[in-house]
Structures are given as structure tokens and as C-alpha cells.
SEKE-414312 format. One record per atom (N, C-alpha, C, O): residue number from 1; atom name; z, y, x. Coordinates in Angstrom, 2 decimals. Last residue first. Example, Ala and Ser with C-alpha at 12.3 -4.5 7.8 and 13.67 -1.06 7.14 Angstrom:
// residues 2
[r 2; "N"; [7.08; -2.25; 12.85]],
[r 2; "CA"; [7.14; -1.06; 13.67]],
[r 2; "C"; [7.87; 0.03; 12.90]],
[r 2; "O"; [8.04; 1.14; 13.41]],
[r 1; "N"; [7.80; -5.69; 13.19]],
[r 1; "CA"; [7.80; -4.50; 12.30]],
[r 1; "C"; [7.80; -3.30; 13.20]],
[r 1; "O"; [8.46; -3.32; 14.24]],
END
This chain:
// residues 99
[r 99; "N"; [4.05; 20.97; -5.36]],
[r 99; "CA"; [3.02; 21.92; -5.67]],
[r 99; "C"; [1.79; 21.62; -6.13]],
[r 99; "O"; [0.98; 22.52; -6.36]],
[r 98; "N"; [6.68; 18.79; -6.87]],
[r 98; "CA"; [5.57; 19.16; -6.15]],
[r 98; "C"; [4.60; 21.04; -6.59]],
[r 98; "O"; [4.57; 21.81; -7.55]],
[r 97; "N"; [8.87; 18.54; -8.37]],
[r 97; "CA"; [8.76; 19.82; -7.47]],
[r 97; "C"; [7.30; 19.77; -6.30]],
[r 97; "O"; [7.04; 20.46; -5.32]],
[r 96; "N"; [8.49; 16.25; -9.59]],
[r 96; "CA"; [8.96; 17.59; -10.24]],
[r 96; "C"; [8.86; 18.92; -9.89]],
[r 96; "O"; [8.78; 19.96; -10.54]],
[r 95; "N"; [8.19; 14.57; -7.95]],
[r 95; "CA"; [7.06; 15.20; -8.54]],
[r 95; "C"; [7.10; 16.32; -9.15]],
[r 95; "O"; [6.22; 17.17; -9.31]],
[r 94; "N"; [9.37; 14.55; -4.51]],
[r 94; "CA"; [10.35; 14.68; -5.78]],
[r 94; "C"; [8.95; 15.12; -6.98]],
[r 94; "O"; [8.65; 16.30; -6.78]],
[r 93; "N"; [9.80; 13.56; -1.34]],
[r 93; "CA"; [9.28; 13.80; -2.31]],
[r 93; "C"; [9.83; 13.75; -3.73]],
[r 93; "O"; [10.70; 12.93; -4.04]],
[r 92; "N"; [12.56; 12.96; 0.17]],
[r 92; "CA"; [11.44; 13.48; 0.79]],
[r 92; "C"; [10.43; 14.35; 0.04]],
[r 92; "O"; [10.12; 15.49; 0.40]],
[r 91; "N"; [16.01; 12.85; 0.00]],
[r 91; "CA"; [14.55; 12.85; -1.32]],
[r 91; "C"; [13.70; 14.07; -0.43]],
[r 91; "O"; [13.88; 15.28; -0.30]],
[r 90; "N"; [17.46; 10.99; 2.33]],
[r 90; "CA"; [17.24; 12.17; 1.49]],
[r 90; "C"; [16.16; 11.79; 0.73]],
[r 90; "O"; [15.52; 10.74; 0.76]],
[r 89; "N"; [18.12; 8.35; 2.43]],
[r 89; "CA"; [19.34; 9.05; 2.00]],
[r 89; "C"; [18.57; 10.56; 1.51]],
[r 89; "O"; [18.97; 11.19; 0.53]],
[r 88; "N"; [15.94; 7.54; 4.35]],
[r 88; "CA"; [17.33; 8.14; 5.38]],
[r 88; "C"; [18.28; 8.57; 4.35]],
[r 88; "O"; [19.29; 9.13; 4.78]],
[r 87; "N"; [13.91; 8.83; 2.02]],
[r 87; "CA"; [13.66; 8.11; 3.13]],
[r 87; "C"; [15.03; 8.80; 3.70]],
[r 87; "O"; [15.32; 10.00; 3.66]],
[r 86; "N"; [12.77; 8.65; -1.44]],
[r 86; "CA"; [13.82; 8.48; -0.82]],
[r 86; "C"; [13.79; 8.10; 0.48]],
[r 86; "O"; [13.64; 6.88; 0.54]],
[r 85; "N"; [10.47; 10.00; -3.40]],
[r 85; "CA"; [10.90; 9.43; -2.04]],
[r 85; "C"; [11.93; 9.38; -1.55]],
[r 85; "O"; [12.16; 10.45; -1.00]],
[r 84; "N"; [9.55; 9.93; -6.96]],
[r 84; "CA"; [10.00; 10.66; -5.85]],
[r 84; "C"; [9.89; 9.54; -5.00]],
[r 84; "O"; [9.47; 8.44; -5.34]],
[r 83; "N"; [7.32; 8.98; -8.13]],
[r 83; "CA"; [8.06; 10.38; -9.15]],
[r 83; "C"; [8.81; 10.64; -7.95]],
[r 83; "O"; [8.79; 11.86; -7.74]],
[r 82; "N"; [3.65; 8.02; -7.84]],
[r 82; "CA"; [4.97; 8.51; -7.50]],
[r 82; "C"; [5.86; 9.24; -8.03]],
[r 82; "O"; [5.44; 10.29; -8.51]],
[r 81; "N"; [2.15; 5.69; -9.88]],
[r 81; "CA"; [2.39; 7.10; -9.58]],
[r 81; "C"; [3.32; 7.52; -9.07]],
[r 81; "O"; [4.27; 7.49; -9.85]],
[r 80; "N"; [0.32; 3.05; -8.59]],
[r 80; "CA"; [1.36; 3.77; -8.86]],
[r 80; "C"; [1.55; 5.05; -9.01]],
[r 80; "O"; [1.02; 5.71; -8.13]],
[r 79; "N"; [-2.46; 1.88; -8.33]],
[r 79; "CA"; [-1.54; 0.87; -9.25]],
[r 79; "C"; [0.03; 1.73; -9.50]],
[r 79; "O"; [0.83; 1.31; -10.33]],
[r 78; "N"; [-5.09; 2.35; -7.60]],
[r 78; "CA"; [-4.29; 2.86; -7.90]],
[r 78; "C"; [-3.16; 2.23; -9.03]],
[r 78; "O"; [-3.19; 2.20; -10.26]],
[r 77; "N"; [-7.22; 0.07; -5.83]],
[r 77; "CA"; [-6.59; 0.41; -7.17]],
[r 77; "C"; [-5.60; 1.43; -7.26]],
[r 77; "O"; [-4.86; 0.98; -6.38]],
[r 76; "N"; [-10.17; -0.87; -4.15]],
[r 76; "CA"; [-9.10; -0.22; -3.88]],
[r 76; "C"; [-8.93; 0.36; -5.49]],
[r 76; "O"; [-9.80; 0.85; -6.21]],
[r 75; "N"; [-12.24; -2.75; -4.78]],
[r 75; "CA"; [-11.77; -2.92; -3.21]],
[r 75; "C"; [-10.46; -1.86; -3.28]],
[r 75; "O"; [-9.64; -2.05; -2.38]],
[r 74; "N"; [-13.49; -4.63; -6.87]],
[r 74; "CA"; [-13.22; -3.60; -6.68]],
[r 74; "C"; [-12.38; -3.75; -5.16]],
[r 74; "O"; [-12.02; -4.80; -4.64]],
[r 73; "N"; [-14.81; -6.20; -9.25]],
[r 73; "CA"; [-15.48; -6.11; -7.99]],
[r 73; "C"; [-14.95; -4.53; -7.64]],
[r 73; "O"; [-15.56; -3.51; -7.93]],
[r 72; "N"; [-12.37; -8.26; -11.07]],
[r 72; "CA"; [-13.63; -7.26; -11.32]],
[r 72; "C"; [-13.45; -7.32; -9.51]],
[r 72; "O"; [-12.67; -7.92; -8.76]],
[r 71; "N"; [-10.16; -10.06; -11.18]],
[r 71; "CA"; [-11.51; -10.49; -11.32]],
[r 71; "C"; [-13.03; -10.08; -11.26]],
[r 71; "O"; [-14.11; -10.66; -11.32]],
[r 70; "N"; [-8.03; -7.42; -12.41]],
[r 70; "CA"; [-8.39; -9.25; -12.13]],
[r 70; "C"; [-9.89; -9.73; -12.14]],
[r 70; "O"; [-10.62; -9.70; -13.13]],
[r 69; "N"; [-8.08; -4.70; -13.29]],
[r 69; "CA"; [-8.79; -5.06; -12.16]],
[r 69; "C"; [-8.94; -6.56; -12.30]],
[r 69; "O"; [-10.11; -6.96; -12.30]],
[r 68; "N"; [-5.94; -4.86; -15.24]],
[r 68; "CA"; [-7.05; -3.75; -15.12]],
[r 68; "C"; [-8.38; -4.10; -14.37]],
[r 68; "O"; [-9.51; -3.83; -14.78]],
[r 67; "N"; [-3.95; -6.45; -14.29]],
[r 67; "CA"; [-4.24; -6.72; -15.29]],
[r 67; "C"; [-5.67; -5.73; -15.35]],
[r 67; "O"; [-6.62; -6.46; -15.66]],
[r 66; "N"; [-4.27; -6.31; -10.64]],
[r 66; "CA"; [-3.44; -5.49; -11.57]],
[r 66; "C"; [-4.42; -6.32; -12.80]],
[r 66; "O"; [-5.49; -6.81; -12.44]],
[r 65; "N"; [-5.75; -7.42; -8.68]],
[r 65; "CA"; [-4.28; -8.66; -8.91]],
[r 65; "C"; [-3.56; -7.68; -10.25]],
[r 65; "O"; [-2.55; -8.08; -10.84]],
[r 64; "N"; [-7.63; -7.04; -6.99]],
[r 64; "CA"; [-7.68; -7.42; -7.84]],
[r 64; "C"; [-6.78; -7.89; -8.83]],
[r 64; "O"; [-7.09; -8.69; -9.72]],
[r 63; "N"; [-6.13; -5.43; -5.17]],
[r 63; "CA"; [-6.55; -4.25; -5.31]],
[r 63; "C"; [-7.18; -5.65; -6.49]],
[r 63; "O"; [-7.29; -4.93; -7.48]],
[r 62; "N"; [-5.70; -7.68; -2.46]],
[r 62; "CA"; [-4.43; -6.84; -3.50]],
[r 62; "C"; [-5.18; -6.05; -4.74]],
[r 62; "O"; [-4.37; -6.17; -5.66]],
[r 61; "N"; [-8.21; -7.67; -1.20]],
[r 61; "CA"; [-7.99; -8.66; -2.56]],
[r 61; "C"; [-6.66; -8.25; -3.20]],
[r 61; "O"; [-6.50; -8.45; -4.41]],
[r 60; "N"; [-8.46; -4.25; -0.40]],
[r 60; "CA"; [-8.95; -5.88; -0.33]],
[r 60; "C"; [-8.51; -6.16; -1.65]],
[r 60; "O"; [-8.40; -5.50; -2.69]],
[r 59; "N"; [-5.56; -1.97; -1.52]],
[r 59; "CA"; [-6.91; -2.39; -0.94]],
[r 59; "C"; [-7.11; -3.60; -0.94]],
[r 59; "O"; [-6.22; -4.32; -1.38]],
[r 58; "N"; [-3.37; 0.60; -2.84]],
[r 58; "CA"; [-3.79; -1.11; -2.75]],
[r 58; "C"; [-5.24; -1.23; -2.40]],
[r 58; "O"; [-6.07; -0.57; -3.02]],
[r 57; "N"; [-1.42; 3.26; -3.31]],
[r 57; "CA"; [-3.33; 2.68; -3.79]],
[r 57; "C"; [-3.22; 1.47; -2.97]],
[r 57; "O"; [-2.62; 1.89; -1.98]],
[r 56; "N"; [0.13; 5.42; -5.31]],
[r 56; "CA"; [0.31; 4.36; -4.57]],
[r 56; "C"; [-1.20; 3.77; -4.37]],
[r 56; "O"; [-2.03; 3.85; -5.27]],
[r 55; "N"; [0.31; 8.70; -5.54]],
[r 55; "CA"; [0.14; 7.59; -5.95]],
[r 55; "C"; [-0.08; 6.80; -4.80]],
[r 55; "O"; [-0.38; 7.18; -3.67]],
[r 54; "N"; [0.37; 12.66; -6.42]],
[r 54; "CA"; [0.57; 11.42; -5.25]],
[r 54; "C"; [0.67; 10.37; -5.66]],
[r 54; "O"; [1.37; 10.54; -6.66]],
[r 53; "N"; [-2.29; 14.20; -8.52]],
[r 53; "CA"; [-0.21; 13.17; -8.36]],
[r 53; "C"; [-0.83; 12.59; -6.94]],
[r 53; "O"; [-1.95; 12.24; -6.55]],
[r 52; "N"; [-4.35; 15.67; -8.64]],
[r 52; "CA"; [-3.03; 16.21; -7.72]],
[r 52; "C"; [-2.14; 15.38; -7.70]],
[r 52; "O"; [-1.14; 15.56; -7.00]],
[r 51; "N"; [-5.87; 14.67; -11.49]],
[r 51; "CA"; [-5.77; 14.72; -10.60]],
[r 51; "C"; [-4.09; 15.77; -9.75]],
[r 51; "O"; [-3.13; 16.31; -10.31]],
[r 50; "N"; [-3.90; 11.36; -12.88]],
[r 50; "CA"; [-4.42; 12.29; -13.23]],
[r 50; "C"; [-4.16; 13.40; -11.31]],
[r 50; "O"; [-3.30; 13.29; -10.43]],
[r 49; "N"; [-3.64; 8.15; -13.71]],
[r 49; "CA"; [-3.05; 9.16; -12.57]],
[r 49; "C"; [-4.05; 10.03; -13.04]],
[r 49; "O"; [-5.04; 9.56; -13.58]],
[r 48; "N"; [-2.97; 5.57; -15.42]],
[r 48; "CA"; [-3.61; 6.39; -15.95]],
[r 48; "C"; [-3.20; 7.77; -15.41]],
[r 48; "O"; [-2.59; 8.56; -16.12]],
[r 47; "N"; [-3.32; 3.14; -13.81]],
[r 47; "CA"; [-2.03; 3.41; -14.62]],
[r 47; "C"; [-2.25; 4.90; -14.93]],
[r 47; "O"; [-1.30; 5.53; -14.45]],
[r 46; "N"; [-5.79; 2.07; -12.50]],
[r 46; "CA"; [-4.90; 1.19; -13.12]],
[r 46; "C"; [-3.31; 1.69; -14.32]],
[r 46; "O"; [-2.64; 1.06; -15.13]],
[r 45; "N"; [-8.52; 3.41; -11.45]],
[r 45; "CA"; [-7.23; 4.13; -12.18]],
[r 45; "C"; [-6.71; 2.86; -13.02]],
[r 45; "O"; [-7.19; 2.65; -14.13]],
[r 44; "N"; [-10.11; 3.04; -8.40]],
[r 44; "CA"; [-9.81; 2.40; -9.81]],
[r 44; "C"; [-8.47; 2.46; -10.40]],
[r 44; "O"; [-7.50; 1.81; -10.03]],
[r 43; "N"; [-11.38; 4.89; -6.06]],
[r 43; "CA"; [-10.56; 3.76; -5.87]],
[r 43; "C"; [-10.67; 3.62; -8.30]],
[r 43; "O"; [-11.38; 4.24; -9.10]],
[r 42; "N"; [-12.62; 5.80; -2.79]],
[r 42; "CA"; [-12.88; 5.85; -4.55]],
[r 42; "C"; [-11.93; 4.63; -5.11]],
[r 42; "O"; [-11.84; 3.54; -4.54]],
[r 41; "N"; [-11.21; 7.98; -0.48]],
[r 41; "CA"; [-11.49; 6.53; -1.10]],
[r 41; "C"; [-11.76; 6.98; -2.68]],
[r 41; "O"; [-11.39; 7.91; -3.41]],
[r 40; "N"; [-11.28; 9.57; 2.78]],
[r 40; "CA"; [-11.70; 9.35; 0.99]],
[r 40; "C"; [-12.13; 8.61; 0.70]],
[r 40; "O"; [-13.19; 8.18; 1.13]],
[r 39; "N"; [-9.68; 8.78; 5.65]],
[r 39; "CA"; [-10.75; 8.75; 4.89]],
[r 39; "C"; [-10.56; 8.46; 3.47]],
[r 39; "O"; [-9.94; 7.51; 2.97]],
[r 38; "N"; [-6.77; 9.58; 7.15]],
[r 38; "CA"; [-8.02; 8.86; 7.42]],
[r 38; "C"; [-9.37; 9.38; 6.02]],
[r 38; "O"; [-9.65; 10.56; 5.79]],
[r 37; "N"; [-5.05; 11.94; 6.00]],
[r 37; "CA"; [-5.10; 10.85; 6.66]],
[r 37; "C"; [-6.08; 9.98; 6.31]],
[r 37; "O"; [-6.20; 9.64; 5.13]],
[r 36; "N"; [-3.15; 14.52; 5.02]],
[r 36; "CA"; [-4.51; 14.50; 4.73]],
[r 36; "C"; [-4.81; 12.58; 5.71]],
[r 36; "O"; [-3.61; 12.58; 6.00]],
[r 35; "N"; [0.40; 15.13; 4.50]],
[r 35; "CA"; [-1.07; 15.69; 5.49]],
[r 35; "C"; [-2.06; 14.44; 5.46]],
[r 35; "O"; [-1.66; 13.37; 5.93]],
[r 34; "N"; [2.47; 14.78; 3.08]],
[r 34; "CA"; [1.10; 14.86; 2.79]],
[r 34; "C"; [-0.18; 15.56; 3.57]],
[r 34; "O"; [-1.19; 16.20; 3.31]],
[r 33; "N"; [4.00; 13.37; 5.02]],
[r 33; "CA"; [4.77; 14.58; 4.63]],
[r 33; "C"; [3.18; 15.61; 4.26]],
[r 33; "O"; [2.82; 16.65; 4.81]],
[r 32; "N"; [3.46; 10.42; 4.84]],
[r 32; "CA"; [4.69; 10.90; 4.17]],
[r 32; "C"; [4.76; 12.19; 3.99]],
[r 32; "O"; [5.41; 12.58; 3.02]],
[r 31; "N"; [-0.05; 11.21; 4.66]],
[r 31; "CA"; [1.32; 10.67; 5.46]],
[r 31; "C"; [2.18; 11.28; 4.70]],
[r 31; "O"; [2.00; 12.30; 4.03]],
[r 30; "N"; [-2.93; 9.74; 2.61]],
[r 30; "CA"; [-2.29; 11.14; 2.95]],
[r 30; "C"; [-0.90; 10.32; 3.97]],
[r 30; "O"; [-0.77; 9.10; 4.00]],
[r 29; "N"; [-5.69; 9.47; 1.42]],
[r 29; "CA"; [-4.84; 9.31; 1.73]],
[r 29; "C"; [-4.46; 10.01; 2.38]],
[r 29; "O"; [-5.13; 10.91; 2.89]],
[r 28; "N"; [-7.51; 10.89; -1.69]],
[r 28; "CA"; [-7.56; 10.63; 0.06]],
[r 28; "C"; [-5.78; 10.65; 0.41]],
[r 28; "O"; [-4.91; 11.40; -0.04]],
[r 27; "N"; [-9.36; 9.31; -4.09]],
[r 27; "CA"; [-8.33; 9.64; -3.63]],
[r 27; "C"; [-8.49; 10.02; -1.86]],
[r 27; "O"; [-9.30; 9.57; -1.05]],
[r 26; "N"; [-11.49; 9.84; -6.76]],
[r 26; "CA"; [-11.23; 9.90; -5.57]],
[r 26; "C"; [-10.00; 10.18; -5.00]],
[r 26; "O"; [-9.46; 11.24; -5.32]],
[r 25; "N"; [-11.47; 7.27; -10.02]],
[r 25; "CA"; [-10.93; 8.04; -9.30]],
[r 25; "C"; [-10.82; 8.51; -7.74]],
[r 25; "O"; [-10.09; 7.74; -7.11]],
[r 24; "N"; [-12.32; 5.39; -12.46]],
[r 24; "CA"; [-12.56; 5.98; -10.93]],
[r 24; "C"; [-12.90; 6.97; -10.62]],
[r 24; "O"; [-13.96; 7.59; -10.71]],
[r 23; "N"; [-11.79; 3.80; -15.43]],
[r 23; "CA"; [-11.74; 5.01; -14.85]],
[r 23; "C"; [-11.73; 4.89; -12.96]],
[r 23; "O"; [-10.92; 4.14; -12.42]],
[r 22; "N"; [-13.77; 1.26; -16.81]],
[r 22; "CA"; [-12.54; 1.88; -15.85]],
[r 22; "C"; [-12.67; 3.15; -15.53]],
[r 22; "O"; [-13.80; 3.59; -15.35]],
[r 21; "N"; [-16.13; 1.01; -18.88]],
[r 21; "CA"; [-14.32; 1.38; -19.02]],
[r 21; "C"; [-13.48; 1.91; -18.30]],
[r 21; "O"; [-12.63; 2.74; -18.63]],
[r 20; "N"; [-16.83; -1.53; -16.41]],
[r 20; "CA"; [-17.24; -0.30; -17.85]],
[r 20; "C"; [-15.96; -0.20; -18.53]],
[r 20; "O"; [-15.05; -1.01; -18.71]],
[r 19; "N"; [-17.17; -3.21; -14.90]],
[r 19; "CA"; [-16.26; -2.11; -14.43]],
[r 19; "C"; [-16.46; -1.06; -15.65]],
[r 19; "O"; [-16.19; 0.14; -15.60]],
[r 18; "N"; [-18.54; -5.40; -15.51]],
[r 18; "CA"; [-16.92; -5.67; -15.39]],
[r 18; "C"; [-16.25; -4.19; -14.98]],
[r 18; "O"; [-15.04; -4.04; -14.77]],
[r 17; "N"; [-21.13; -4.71; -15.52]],
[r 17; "CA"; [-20.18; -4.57; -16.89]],
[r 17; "C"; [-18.71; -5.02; -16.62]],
[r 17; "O"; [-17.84; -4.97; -17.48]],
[r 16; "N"; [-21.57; -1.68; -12.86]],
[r 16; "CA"; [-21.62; -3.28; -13.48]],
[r 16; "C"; [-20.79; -3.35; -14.64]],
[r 16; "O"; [-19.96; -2.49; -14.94]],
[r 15; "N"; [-23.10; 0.87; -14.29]],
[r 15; "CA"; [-21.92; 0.30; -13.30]],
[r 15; "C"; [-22.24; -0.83; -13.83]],
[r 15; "O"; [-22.90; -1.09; -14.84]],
[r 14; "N"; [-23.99; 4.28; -14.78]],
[r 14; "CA"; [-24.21; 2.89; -14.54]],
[r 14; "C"; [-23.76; 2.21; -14.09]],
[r 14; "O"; [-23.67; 2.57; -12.91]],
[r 13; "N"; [-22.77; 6.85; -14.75]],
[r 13; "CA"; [-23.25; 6.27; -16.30]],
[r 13; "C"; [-23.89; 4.70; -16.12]],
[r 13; "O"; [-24.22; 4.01; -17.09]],
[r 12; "N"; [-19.92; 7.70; -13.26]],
[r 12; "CA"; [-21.00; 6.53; -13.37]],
[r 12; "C"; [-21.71; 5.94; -14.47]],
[r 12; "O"; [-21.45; 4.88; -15.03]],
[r 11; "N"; [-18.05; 9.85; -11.82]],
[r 11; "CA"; [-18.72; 9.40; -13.08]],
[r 11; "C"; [-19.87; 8.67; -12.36]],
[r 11; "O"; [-20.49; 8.92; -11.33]],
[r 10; "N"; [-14.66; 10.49; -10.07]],
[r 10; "CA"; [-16.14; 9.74; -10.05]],
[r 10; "C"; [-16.53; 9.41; -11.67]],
[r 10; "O"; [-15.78; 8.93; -12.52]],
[r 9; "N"; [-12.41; 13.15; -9.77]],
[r 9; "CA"; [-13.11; 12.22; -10.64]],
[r 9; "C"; [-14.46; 11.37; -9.92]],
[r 9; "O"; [-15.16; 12.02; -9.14]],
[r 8; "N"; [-10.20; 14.11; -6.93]],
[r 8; "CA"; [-11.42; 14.47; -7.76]],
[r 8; "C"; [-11.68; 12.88; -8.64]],
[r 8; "O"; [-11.27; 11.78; -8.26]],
[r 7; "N"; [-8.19; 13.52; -5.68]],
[r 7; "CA"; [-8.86; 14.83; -5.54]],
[r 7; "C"; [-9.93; 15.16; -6.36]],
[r 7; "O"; [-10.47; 16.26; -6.47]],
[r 6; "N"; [-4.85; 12.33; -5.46]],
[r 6; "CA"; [-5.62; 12.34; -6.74]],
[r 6; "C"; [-6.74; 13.80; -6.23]],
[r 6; "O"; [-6.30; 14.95; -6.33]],
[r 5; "N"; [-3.40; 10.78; -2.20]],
[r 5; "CA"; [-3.54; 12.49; -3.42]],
[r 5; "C"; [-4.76; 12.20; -4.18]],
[r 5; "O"; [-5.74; 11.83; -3.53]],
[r 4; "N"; [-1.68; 8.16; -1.93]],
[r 4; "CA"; [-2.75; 8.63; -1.35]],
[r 4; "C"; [-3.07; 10.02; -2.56]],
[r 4; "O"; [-2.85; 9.88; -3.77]],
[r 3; "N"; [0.36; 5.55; 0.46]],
[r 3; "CA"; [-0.29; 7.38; -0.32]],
[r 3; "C"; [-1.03; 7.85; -0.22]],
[r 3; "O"; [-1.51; 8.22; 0.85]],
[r 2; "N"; [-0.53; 2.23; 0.46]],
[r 2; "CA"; [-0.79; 3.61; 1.22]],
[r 2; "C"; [-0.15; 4.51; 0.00]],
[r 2; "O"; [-0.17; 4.18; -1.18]],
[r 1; "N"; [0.00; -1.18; 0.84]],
[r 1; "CA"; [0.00; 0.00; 0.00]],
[r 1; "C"; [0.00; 1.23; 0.88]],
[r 1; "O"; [0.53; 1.19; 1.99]],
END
């Protein structure tokens, strides 16, 4: 699992039929203290993230295993939304107080 920031929508008026319906979503991953990290992913809205949340995203064969995804042809899911971070005892991240 990574973090990764909600940046934009993907539309596809053509897709295979196991992916009709899904929502996809661009994410780019990010480090604990959200600076920007490696490369933009398109990934598959499993729990209905909207853009700017920080979220959890899953790759390879993890990334088939949500009820949303099983079986479809997908390589990366968004399976969480973050509400906070707890690292050492403090609250790193908090959604409440994101910007």
C-alpha cells in the first residue's frame, strides 16, 4: 500500500466490459509529509474518493482482491480514504485539517 493524492478524473467512453461502471481516478503518490513521489497513477475508485483526499492505493494482484475489482484487469485500486495518521503518538495527518 502507498499514499497517494486524488488529482484528477479519467473518462473513457470505451473500456473493456469488466471495467464499465468503474470510476478511474488519477492519483500521484505522495510521502508521509505529502510531497509528490514517483509517478501518476490511474488507478480504480473502490470506495468512492473524491478529488484532493489522501488515500490508500494497492498495486499488482493486491489491486484485484476489493469486491469492485475481483477479476477485472486492473493494476492499481484505491481501496482507502485517509481520516488521519498516527506516527510516534502524534497525529501526522488529520482530514479535517487538511488543506
Amino acid at each position: 500500500m502507498q499514499f497517494a493524492r486524488i488529482i484528477g478524473n479519467v473518462v473513457c467512453t470505451r473500456k473493456d466490459d469488466k471495467l464499465v461502471g468503474t470510476k478511474l481516478l488519477m492519483v500521484q503518490p505522495v510521502s508521509l509529509d505529502g510531497a509528490p513521489k514517483g509517478n501518476q497513477i490511474v488507478a480504480v475508485d473502490a470506495v468512492g474518493a473524491g478529488e484532493g483526499e489522501l488515500v490508500l492505493v494497492v498495486a499488482g494482484s493486491s489491486a484485484r482482491q476489493t469486491k469492485r475489482t475481483e477479476g477485472n484487469p486492473v493494476d492499481a485500486t484505491i481501496m482507502a480514504i485517509v481520516d488521519f495518521i498516527e506516527k510516534d503518538g502524534k497525529v501526522v495527518f488529520k482530514k479535517s485539517a487538511d488543506k
